[in-house]
N, C-alpha and C positions, 0 to 999 in steps of 0.2 A: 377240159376233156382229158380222159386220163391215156397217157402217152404207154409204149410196152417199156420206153427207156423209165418212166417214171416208176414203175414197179422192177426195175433191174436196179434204180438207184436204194429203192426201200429194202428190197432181197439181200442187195449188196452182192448183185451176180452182174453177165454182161446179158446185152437185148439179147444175145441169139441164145443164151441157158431157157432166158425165159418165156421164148418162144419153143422151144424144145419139151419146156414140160408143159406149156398151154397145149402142146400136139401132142402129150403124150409119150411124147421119148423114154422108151424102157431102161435106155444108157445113164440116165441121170442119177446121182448120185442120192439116195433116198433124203439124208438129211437135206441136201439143199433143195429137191425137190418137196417138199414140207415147208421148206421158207418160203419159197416164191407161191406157192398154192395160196399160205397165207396172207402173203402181200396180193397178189391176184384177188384175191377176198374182201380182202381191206380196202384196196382200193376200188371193186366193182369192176376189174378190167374188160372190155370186151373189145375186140381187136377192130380197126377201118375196116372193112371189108370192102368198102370201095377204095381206099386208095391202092391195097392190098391188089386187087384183082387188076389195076392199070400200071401199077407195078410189074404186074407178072406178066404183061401183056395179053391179058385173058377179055372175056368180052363177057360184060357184066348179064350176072344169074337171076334171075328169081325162083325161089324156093317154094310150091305150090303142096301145101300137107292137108288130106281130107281123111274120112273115114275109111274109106274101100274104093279106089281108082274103078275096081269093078261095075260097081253101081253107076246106072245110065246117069242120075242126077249128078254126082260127084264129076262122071267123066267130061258131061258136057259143058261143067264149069271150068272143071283145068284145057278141055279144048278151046275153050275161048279166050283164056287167057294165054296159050299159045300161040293162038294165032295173031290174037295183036303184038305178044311180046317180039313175035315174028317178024315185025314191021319193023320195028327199033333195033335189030341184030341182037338182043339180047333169049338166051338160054333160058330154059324153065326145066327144075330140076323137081322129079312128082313124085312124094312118098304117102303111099298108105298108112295111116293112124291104128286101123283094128279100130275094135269095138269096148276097149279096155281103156279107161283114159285114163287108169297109171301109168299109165305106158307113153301117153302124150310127151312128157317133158323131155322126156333124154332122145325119143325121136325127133322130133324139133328141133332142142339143141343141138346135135346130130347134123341135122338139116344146115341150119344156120352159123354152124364153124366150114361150109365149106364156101367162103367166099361170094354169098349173096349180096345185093346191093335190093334186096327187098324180099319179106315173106306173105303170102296169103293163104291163111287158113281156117276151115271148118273145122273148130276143136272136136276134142272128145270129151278133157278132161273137166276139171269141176271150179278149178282155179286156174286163171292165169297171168296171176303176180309174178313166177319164173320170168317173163317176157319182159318187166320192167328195166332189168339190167342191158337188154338188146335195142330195143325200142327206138333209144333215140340214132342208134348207127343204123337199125335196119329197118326202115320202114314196114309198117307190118298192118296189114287188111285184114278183117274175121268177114266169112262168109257164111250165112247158113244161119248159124250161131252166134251170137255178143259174148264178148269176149267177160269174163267174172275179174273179179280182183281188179281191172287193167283197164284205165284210160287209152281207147285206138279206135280208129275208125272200122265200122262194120255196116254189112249190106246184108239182110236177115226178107226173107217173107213174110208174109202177115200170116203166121200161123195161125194166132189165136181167134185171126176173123175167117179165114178158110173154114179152118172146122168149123163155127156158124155157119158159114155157107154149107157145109157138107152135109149135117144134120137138119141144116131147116129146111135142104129138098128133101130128104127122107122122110120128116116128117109133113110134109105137105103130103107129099104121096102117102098118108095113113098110117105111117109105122112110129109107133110107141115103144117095141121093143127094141132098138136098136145098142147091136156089138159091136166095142171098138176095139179092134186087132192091133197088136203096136210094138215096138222093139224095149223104150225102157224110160221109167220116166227119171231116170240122172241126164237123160239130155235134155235140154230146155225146149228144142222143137218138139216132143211129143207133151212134154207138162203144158206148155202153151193151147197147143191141142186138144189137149184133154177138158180142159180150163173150157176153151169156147166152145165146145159139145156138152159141157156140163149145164153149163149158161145157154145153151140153145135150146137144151131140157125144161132146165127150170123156169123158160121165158113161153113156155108151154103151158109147165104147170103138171111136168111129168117128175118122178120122182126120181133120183140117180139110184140106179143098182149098179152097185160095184161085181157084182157075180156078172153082168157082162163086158166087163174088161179083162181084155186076156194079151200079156205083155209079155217080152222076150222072145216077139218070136222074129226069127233071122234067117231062117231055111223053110223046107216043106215040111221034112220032118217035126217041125216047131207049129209051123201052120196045120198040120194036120191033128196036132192032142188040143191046140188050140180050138178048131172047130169042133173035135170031137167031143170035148169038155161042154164048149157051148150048145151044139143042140142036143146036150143028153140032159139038159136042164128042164126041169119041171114048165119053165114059160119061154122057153127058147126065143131068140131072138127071130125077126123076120127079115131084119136088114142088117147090113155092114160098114161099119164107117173103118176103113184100112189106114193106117196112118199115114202110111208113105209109099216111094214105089217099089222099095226092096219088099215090105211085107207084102203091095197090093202083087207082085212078079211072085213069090212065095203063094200064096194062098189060091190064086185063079186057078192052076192046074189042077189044084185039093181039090176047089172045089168041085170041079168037072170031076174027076174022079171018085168023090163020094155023094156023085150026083147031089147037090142044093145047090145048083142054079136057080131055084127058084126063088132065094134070096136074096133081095136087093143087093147092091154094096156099089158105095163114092170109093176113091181113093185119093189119097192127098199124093200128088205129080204125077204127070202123065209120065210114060216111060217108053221103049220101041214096043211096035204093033198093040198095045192099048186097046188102038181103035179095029185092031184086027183080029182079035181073039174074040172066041165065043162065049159069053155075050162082048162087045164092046163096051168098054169098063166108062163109066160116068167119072171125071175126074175134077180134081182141082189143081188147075195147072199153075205151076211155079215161074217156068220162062227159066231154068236154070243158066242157059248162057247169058242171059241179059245178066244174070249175076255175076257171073264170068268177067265180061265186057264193063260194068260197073266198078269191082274190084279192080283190077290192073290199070285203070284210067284211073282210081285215086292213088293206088300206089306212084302211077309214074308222075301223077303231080305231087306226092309225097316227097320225091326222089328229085324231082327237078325246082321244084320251090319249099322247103322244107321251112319256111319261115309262115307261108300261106297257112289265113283260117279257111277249114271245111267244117262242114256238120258231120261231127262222129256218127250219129246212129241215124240209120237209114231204112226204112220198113216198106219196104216194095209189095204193092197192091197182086193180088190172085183172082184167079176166075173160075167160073165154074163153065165146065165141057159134059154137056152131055150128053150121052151115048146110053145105048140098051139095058146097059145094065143094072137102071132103075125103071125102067118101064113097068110101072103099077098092073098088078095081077098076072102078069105073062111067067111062064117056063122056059127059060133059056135054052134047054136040054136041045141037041142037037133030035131030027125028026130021025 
């Protein structure tokens, strides 16, 4: 394990130069800060963070990074994982990701130089080999997501079988033309998705039309060129399969607004009032705090047996909830 004194002996500086320029210090001398960068490089350093934080008398972190804290699903995982971290006196420190996953790497790393003794996150990005150099000091959970490039443990839903389930009530209930509304397929949970609504089609015997997939959408404003795009089509769709619950939260109000309630539509996770808006939305529910509760339970036996085998990839079963808003022939519309 590589020591900070091991990279002051290769710099040929002392430990506190070279902790200076690992933090950053603007007072460093540029040439010698170019040495130690290199020796920091060469040798892969990445600092204890736990002995680091019981050093300092601090009371150990976990670092919690998802897409958008906003989002019911995201939120309800970092609260779960709160509230057990809760129980162990340890902090949980929660950064939103965006929707950008260039932008993952340097927020993480970010994240994880301030003294964590563990990370769990819902990527964004597309790779993540950056994480190999942290891995073994900081324990590190994927949620939502599997992690690319990178051997770690992760706790993902059954996307690919949901969507089956989303589209094979649709299409029991009669609908052959079915629209799938969606945010973007560089994240592996909507390709997933797409993948088993595809295969729910062709196990019909219905053909895939890509003119009804309409992606990137992330607000109303997005869900509404979205819907207007689709039913200005020649064979418009009659139902909806909504990817998730930020778009299925997005589109419900459109809809009501451009009146087609009369449109079926599932969404993939349920999310607050769901069951209480007009129509009550047919869902497929995730359980996101169980994924919550899942994650931080393997971290902390990450953290407390670091020698222990687990099974890295974990695909947690989904169900389907259904509510009004596939009710075969009806008009939602308020009377």
């Amino acid at each position: 394990m590589t020591t900070m004194q091991d990279v002051a002996a290769l710099a040929k500086v002392s430990a506190k130069t070279v902790s200076r320029v690992y933090n950053n210090d603007p007072h460093v001398d540029p040439d010698t800060r170019a040495r130690v960068s290199k020796a920091l490089e060469s040798l892969n350093y990445v600092p204890n963070t736990m002995a680091t934080s019981f050093r300092n008398g601090q009371a150990a972190a976990i670092g919690v990074a998802v897409p958008d804290i906003d989002d019911p699903f995201f939120s309800s995982i970092a609260r779960a994982i709160e509230e057990r971290a809760r129980g162990n006196d340890m902090a949980v420190l929660v950064t939103s990701l965006g929707h950008d996953g260039d932008q993952e790497q340097a927020l993480v790393e970010s994240l994880l130089r301030k003294q964590l003794s563990g990370l769990i996150i819902a990527p964004t990005g597309a790779d993540h080999g950056y994480l190999e150099r942290w891995i073994d000091k900081t324990p590190t959970v994927f949620v939502d997501r599997a992690p690319d490039g990178l051997k770690a443990d992760s706790f993902v839903d059954d996307d690919h079988g949901g969507a089956v389930l989303a589209t094979d009530h649709l299409l029991r209930l009669g609908h052959t033309r079915i629209a799938v509304i969606g945010d973007s397929v560089n994240i592996p949970t909507s390709r997933n998705r797409l993948v088993g609504y595809r295969e729910s089609l062709q196990a019909r015997g219905i053909e895939f039309d890509d003119s009804l997939i309409a992606l990137g959408v992330l607000d109303r404003d997005d869900a509404r060129r979205a819907l207007t795009a689709l039913t200005a089509l020649d064979d418009p769709p009659t139902a909806l399969f909504l990817s998730n619950a930020r778009v299925a939260m997005a589109c419900v109000p459109v809809l009501q607004q451009m009146e087609l309630l009369h449109l079926a539509f599932v969404g993939f996770g349920d999310f607050p009032l769901a069951d209480a808006v007009m129509p009550p939305v047919t869902v497929i529910d995730q359980n996101p705090a169980r994924l919550g509760r899942l994650a931080i339970e393997r971290l902390l036996g990450r953290i407390e047996n670091p020698g222990k085998r687990y099974k890295r990839r974990n695909i947690l079963g989904v169900e389907l909830i259904e509510r009004r808003s596939c009710t075969p022939g009806t008009d939602h519309r308020r009377d």
